[in-house]
Backbone as JSON, one array per atom type, in Angstrom:
{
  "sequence": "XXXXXXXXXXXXXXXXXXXXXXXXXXXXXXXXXXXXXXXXXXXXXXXXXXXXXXXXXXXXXXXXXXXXXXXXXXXXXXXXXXXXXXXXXXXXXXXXXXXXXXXXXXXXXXXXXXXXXXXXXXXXXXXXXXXXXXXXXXXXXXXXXXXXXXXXXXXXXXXXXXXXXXXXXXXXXXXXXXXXXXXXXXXXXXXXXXXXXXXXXXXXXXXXXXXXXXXXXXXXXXXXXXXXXXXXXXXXXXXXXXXXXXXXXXXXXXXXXXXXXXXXXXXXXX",
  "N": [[88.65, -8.15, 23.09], [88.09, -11.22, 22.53], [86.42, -13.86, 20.93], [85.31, -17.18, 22.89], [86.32, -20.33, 21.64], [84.84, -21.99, 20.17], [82.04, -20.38, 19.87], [82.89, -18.67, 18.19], [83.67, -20.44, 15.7], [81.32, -20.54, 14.38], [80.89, -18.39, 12.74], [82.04, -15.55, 10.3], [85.0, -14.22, 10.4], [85.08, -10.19, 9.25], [82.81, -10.44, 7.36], [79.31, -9.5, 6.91], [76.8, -10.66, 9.89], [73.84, -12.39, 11.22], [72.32, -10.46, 13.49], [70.17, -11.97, 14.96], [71.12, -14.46, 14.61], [73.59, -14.77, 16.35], [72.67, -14.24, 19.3], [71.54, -16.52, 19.27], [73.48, -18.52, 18.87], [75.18, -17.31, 21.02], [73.29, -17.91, 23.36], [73.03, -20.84, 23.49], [75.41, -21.36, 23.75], [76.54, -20.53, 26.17], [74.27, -22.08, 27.63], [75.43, -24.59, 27.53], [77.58, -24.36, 28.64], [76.91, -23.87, 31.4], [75.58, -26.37, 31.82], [78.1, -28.04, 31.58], [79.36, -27.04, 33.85], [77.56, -27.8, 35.95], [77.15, -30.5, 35.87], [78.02, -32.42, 37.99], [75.75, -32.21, 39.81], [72.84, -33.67, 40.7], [70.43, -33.61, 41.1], [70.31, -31.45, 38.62], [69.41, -30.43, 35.73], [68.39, -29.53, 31.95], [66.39, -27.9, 32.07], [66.79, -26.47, 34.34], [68.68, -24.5, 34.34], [70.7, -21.52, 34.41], [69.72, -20.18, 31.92], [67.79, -20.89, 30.74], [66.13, -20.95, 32.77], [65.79, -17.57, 32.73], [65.11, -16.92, 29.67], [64.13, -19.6, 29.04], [60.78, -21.05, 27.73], [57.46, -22.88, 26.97], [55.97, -24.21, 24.19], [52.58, -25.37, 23.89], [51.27, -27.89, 22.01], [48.49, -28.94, 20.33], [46.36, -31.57, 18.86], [44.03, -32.59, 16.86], [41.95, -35.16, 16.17], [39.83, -35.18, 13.7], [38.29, -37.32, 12.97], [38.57, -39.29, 14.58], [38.55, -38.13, 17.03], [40.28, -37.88, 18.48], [42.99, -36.63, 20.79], [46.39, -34.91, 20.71], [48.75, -34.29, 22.61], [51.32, -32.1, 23.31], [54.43, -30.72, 24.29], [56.65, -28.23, 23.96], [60.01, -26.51, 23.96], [60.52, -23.22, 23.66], [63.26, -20.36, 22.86], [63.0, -17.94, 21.88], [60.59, -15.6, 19.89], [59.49, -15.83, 16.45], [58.11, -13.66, 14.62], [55.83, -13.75, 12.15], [55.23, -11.45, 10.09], [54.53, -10.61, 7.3], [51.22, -10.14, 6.64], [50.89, -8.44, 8.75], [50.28, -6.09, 10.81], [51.12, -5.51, 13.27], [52.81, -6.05, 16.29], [51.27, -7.93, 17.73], [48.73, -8.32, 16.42], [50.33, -10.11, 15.32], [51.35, -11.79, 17.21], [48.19, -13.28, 17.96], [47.89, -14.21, 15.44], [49.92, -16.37, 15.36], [48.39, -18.18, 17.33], [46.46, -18.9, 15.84], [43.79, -21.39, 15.24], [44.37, -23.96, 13.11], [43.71, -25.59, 10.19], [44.23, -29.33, 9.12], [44.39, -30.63, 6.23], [43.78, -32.57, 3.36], [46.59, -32.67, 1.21], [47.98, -31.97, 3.67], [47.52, -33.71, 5.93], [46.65, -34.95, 9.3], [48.5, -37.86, 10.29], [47.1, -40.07, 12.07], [47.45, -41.55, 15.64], [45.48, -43.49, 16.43], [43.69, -43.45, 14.55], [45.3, -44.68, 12.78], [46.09, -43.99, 10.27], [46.23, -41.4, 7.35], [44.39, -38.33, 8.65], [41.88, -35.74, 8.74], [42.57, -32.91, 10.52], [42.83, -30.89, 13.61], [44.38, -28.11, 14.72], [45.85, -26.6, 17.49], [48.11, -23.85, 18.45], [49.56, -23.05, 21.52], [50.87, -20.45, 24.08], [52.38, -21.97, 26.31], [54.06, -21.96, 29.13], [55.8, -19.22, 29.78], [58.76, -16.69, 29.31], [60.88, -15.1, 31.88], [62.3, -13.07, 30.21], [61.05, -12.2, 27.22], [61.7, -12.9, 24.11], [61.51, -11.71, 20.92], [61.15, -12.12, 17.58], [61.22, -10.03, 14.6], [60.45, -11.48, 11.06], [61.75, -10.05, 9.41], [63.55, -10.94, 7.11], [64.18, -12.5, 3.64], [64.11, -15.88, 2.73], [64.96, -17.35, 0.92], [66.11, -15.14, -0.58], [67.35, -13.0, 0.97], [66.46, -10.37, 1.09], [65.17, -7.88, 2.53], [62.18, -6.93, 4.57], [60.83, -4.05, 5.0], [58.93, -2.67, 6.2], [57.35, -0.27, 8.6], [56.11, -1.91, 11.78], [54.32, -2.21, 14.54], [54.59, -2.19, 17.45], [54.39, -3.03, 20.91], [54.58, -0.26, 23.62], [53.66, -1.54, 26.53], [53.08, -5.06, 26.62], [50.7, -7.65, 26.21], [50.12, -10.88, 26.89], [48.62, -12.45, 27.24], [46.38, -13.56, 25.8], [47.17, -15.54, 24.28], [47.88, -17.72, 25.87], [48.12, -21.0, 27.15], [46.48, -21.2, 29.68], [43.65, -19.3, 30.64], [43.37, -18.81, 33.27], [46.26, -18.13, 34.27], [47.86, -16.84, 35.58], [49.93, -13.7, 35.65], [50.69, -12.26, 32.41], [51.86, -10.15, 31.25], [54.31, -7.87, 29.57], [57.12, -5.58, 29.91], [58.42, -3.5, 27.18], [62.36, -3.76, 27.03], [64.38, -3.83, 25.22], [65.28, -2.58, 22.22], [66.02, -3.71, 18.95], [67.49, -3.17, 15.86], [68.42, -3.25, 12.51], [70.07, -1.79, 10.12], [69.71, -0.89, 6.83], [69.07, -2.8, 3.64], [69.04, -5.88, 3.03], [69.98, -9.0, 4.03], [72.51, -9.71, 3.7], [74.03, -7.39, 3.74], [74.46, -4.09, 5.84], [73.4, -2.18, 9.05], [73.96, -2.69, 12.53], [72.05, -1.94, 15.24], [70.9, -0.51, 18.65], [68.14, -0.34, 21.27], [68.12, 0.57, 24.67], [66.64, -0.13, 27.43], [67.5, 1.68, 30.21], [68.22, 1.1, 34.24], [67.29, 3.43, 34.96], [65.06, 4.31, 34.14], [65.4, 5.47, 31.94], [65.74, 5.45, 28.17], [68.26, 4.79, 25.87], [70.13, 5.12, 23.09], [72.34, 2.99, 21.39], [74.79, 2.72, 19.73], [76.86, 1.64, 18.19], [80.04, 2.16, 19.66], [79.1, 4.91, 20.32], [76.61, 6.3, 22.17], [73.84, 7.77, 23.37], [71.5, 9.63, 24.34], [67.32, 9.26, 24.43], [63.86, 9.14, 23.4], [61.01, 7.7, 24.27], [58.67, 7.58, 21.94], [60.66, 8.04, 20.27], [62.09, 5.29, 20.16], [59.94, 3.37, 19.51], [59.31, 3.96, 16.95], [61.01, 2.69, 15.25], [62.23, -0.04, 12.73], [61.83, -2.19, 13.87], [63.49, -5.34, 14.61], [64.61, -7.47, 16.26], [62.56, -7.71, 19.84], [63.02, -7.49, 23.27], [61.41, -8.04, 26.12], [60.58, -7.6, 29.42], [59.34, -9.79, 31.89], [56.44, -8.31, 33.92], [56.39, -8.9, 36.82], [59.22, -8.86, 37.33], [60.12, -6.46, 37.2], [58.61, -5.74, 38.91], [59.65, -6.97, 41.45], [62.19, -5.57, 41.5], [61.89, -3.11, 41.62], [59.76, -2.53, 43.32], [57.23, -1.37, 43.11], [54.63, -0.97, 40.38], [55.08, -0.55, 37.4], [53.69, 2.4, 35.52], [51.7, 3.73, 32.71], [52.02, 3.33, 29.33], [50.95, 1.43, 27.84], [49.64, 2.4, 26.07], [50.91, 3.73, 24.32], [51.39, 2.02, 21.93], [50.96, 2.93, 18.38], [48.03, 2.92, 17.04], [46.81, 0.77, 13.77], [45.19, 2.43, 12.2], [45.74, 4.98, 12.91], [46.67, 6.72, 10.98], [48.16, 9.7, 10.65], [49.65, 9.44, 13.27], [51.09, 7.49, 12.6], [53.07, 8.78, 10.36], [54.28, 10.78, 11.62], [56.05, 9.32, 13.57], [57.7, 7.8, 11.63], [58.77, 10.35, 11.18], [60.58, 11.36, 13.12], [61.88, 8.57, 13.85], [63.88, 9.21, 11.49], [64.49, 11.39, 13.12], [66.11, 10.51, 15.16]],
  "CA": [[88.2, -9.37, 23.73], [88.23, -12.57, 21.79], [84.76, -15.05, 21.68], [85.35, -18.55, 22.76], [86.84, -20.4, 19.93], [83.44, -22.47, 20.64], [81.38, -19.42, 19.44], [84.13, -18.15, 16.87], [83.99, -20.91, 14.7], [80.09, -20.39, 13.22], [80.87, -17.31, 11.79], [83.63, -15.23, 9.45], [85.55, -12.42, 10.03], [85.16, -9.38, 8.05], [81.54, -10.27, 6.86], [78.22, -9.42, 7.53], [76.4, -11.83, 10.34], [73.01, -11.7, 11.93], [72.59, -10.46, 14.95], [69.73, -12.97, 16.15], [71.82, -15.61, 14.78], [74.38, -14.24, 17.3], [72.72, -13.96, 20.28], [70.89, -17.45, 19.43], [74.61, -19.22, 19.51], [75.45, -16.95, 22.36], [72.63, -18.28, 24.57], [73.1, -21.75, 23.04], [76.78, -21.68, 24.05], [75.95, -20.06, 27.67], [73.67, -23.06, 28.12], [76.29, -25.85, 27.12], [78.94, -24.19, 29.75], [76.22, -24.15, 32.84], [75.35, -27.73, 31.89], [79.23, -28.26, 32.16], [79.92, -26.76, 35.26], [76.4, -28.38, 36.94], [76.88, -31.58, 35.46], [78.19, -33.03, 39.07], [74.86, -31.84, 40.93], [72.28, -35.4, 40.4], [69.5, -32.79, 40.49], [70.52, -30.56, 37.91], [68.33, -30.78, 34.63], [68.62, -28.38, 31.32], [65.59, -27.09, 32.43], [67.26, -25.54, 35.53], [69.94, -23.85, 34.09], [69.75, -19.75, 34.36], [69.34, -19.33, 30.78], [66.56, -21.67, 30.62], [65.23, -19.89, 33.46], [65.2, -16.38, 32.03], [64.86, -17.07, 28.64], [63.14, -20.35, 28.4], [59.13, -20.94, 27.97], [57.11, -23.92, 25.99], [54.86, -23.88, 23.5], [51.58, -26.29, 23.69], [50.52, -28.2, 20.94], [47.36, -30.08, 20.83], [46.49, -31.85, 17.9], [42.49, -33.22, 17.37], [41.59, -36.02, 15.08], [38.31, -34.93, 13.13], [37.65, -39.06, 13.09], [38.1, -40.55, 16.8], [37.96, -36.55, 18.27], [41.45, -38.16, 19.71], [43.67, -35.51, 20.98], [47.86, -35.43, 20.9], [48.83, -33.42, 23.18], [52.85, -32.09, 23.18], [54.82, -29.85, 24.81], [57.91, -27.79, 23.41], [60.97, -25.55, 24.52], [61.38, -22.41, 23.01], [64.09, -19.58, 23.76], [62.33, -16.87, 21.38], [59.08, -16.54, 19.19], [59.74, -15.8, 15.49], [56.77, -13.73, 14.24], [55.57, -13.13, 10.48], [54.68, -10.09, 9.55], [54.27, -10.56, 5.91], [50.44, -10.11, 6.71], [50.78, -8.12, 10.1], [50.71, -4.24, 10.78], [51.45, -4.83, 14.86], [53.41, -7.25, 16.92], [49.75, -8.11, 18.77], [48.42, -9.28, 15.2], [51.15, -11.3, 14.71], [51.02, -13.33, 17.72], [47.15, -13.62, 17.65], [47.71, -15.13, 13.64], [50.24, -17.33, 15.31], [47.86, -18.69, 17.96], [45.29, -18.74, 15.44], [43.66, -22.83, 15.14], [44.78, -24.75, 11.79], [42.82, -26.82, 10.25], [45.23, -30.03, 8.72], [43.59, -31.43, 5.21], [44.27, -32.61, 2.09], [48.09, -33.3, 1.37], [48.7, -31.42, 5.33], [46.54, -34.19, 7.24], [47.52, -35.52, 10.19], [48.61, -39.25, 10.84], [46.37, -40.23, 13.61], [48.06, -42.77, 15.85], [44.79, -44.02, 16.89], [43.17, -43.95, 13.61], [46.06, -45.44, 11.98], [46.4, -43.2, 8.96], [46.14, -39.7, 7.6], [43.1, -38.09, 8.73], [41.76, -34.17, 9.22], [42.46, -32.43, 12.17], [42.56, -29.34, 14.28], [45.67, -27.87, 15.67], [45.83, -25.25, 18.32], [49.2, -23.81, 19.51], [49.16, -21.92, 22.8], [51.88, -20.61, 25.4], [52.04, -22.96, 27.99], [54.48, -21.3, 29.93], [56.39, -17.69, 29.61], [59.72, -17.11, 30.16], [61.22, -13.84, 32.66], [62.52, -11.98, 29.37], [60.65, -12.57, 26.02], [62.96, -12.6, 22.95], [60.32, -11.63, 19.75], [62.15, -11.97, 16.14], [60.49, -10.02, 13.25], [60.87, -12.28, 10.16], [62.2, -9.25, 7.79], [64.06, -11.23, 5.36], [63.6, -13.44, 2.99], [64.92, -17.22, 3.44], [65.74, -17.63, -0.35], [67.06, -13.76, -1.21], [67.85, -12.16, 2.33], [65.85, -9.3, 1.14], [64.58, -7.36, 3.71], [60.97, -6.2, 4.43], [60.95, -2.8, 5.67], [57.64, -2.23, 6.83], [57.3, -0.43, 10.0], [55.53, -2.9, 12.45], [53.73, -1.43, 15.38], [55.17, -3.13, 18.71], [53.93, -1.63, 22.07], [55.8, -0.62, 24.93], [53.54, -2.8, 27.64], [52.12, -6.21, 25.59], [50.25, -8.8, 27.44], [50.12, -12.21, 26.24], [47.27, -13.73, 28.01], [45.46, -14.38, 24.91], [47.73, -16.58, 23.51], [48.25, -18.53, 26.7], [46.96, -22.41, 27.34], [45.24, -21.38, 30.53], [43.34, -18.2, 30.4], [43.9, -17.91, 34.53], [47.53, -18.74, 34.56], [48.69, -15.65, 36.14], [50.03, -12.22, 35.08], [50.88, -12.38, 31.11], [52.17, -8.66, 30.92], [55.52, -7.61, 29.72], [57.26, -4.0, 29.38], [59.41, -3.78, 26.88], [63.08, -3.14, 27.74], [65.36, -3.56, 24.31], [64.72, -3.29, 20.33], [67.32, -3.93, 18.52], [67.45, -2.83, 14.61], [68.59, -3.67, 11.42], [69.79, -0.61, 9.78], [70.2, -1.77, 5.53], [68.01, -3.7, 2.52], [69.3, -7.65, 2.87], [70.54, -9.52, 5.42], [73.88, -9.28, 3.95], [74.72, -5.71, 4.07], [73.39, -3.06, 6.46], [74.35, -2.31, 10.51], [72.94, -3.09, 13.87], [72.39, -0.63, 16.64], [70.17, -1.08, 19.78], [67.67, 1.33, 21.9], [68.14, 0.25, 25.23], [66.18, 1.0, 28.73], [68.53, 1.44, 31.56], [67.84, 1.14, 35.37], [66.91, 4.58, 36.03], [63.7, 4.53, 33.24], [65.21, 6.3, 30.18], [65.99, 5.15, 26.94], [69.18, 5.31, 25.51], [70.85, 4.22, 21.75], [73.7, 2.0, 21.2], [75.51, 2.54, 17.81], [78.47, 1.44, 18.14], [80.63, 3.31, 20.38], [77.88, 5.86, 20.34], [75.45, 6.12, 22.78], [72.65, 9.01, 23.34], [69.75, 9.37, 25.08], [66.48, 9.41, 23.15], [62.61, 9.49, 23.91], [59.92, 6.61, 24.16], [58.65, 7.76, 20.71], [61.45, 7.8, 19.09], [62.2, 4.18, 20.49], [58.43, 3.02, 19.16], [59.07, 4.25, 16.16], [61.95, 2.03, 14.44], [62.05, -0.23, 11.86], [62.43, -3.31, 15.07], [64.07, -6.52, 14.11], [64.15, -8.22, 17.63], [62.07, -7.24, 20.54], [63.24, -7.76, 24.18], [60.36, -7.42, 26.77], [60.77, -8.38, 30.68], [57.67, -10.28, 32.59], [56.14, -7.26, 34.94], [56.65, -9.44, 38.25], [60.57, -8.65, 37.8], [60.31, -5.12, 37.69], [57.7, -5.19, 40.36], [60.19, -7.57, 42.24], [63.03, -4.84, 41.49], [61.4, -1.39, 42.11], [58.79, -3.02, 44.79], [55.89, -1.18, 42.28], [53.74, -1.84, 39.1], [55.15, 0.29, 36.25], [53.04, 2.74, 34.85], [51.81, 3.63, 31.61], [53.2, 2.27, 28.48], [49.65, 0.34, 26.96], [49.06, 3.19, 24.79], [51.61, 4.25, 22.94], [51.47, 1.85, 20.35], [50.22, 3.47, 17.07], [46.9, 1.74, 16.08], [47.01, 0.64, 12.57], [44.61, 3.29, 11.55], [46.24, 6.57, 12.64], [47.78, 7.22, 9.89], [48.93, 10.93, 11.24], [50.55, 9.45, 14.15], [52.55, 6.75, 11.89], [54.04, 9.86, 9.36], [55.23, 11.61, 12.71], [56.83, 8.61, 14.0], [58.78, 7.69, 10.62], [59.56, 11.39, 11.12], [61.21, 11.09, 14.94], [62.73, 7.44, 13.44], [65.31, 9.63, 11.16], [65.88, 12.62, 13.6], [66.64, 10.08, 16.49]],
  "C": [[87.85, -10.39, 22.66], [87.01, -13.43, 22.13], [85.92, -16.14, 22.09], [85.2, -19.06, 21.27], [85.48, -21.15, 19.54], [82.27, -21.5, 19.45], [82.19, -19.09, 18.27], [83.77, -18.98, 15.95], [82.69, -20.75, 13.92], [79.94, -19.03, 12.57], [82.01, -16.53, 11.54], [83.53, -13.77, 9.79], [85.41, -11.83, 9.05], [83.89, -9.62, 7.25], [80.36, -10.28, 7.37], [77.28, -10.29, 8.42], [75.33, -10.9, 10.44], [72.97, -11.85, 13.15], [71.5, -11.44, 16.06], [70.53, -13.89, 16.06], [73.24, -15.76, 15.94], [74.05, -14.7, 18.02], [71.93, -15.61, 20.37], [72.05, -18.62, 20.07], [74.88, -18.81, 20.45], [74.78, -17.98, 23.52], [72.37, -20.1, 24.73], [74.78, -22.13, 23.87], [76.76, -21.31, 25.71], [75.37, -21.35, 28.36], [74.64, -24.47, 28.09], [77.4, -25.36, 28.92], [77.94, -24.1, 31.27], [75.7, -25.58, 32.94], [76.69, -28.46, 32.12], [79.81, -28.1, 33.52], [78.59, -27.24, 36.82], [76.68, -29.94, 36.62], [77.12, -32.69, 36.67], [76.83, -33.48, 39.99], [73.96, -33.37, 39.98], [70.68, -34.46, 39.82], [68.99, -32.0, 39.26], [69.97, -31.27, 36.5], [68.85, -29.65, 33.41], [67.96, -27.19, 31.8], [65.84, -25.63, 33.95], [68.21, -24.43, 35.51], [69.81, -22.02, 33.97], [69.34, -19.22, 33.03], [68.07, -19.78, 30.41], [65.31, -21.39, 31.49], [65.01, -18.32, 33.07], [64.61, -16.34, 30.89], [63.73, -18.58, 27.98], [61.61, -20.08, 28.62], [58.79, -22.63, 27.01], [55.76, -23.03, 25.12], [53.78, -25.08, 23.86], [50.81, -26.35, 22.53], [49.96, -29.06, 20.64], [46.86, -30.19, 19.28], [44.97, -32.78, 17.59], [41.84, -33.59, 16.37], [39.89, -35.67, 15.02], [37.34, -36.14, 13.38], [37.02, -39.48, 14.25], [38.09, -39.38, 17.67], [39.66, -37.37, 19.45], [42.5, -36.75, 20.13], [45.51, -35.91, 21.53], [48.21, -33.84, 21.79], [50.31, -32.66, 23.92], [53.28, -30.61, 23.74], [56.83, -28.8, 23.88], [58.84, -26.6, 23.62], [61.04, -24.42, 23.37], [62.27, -21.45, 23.59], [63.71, -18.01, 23.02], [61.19, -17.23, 20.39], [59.8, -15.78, 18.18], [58.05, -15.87, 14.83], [56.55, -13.43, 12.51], [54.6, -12.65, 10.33], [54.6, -9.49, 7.96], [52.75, -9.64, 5.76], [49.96, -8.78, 8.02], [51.03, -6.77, 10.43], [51.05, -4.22, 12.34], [51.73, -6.78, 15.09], [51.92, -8.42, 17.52], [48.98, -9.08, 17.76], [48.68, -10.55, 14.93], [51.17, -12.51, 14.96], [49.46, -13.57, 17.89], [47.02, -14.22, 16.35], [48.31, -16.38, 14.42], [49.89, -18.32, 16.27], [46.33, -19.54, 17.18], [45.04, -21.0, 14.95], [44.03, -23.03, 13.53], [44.1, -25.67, 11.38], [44.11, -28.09, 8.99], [43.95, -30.89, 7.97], [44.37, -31.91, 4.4], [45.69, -33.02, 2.08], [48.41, -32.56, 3.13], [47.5, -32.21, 6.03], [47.78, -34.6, 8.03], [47.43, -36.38, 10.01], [48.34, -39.52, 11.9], [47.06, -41.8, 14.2], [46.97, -43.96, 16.33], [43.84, -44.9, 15.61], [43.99, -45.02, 12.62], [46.24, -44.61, 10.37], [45.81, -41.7, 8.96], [44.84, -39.39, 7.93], [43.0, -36.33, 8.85], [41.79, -33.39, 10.22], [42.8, -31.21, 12.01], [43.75, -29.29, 14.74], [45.98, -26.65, 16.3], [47.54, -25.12, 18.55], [49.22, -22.58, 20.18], [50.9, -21.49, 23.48], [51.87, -21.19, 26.32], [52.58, -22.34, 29.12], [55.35, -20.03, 29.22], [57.48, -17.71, 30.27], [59.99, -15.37, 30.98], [61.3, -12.73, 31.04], [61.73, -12.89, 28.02], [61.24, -12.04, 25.09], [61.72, -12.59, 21.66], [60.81, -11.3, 18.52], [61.01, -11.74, 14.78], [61.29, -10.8, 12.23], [60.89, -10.97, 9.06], [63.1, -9.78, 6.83], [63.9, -12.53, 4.54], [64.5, -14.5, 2.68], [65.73, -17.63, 2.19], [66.64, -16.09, -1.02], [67.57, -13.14, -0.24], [67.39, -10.97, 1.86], [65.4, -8.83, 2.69], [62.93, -6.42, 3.83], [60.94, -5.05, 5.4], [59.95, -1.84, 6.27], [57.98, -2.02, 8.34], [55.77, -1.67, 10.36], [55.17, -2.61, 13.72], [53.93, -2.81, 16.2], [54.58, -1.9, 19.85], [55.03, -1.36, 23.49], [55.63, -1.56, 26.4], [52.37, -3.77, 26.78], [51.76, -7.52, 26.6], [49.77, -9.99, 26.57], [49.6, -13.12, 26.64], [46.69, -14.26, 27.27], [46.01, -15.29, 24.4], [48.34, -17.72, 24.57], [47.61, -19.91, 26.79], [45.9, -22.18, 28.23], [45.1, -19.75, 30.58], [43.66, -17.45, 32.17], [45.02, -18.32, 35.36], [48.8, -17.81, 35.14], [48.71, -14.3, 35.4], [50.99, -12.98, 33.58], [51.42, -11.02, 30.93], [53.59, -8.22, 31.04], [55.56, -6.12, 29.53], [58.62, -4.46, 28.81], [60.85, -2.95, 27.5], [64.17, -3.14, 26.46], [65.15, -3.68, 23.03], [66.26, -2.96, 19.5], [66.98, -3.86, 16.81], [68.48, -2.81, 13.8], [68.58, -2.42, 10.61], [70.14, -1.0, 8.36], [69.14, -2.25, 4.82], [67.98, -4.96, 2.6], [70.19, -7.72, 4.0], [71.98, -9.64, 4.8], [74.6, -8.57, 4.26], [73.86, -5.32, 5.39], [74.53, -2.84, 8.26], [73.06, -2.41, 11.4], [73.06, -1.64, 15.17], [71.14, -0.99, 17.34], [69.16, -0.06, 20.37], [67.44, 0.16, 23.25], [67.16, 0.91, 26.89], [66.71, 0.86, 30.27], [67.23, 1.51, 32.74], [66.76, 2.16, 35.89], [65.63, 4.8, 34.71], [64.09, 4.67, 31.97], [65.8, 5.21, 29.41], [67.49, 5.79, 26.9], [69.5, 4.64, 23.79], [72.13, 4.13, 21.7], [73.71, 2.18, 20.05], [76.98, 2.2, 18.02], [78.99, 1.66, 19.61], [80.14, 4.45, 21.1], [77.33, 5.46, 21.3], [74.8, 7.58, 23.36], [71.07, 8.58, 23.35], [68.4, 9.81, 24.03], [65.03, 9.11, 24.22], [62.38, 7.79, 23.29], [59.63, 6.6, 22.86], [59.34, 7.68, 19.92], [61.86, 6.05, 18.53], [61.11, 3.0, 19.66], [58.53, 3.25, 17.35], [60.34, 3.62, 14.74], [61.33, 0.87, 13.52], [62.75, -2.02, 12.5], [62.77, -4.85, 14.57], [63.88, -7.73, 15.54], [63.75, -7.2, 18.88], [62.68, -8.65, 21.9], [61.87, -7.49, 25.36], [60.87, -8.3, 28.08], [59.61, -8.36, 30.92], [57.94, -9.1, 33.52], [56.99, -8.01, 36.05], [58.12, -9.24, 38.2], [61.06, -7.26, 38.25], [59.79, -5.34, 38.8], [59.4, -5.55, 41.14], [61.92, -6.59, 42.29], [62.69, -3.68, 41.91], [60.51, -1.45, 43.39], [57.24, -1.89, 44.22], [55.54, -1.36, 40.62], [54.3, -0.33, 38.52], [54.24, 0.68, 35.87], [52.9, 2.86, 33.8], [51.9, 2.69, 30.66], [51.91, 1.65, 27.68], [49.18, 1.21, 26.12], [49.75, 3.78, 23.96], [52.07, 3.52, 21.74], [50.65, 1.97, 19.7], [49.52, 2.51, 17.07], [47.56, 1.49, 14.86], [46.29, 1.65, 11.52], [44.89, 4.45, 12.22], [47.58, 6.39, 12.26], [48.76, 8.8, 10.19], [49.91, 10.62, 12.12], [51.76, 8.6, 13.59], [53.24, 7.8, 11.07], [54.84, 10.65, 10.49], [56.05, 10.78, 13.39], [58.12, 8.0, 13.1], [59.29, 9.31, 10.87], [60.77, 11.39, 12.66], [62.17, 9.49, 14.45], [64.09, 8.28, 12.61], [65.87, 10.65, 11.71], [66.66, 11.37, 14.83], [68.46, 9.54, 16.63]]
}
């Protein structure tokens, strides 16, 4: 099967790509051809489009002059979050750092439009809204060497993302994850991709290729995760017609150390 020449042309045969950069043109190119084939309807918006409905969300970012206490207050599309884990032993960390307030000084002030020049401010950024599937991109390599950081990174299998929301009673915040996708290699040039997927009927399975074989929760938990897939609860519910159990405890703290050496062990039988 052949991409669209569309898709084809941002990347070369016969050498190593990445696979978010993949699935980013994928869902980029997906969105161009439902804005093509809606473009008749008067209604029809980006915002409406199904990829923008599963996949989109915003971010909120409020911005609060130290001076006049003025506040900017902006909204913004994303289609995945992109966390750094330089600092970060669990996905949960990561996005709690990247919710965490900023303070803007010194050469990073803000330009207040009120004050008229740079001044010191505060800058929160929240989730405003959440989209059906949450796309979550560890930042393992490095932007000037494509090294790769190989730290495991403790992701859970049900993560709730209320704390990092704008409004604290803005509904259910609780995903389960459903796909991690890994980076098997040292640099983003070399290496291979393979998947751990969770079908219909509950289980786990792994994608290598051609390959595929069933595998445990633990083993799943226990990779070396590059992008995280998670679906909002309310779809399962709205698919099975009940609340998934489990799942909020099996990610490793950061301090059992016993249970992380048995999980790198289950990562190379799997």
């Amino acid at each position: 099967m052949e991409p669209p020449h569309s898709l084809a042309t941002r990347f070369h045969r016969h050498q190593q790509e990445d696979a978010h950069e993949f699935l980013m043109s994928t869902l980029d190119a997906m969105q161009k051809a439902c804005l093509s084939n809606h473009r008749h309807f008067r209604s029809f918006s980006p915002d409406t489009t199904l990829i923008r409905q599963i996949f989109g969300g915003y971010w909120r970012s409020q911005i609060q002059c130290r001076h006049c206490q003025g506040v900017s207050d902006t909204l913004e599309l994303y289609l995945d979050i992109t966390l750094d884990i330089q600092a970060s032993q669990s996905v949960n960390q990561a996005l709690e750092e990247l919710v965490t307030d900023e303070e803007l000084d010194g050469e990073n002030s803000y330009h207040c439009r009120i004050c008229q020049r740079k001044v010191p401010a505060s800058k929160t950024l929240t989730l405003h809204t959440c989209p059906e599937v949450l796309i979550l991109v560890l930042k393992r390599f490095s932007d000037l060497t494509g090294d790769k950081t190989a730290e495991h990174v403790c992701y859970p299998e049900t993560l709730d993302v209320s704390r990092c929301m704008s409004r604290q009673d803005g509904g259910s915040a609780v995903y389960r994850l459903c796909v991690v996708l890994v980076h098997a290699g040292w640099t983003y040039h070399t290496g291979h991709y393979l998947s751990y997927v969770k079908a219909g009927n509950g289980k786990w399975y792994q994608m290598d290729d051609a390959n595929v074989s069933a595998c445990d929760v633990t083993c799943v938990l226990g990779q070396q995760a590059y992008v995280l897939f998670y679906i909002h609860q309310s779809e399962l519910i709205r698919e099975s017609g009940s609340v998934p159990q489990g799942g909020g405890a099996r990610c490793r703290g950061m301090e059992d150390t016993d249970v992380e050496t048995k999980s790198r062990g289950a990562q190379r039988r799997c």
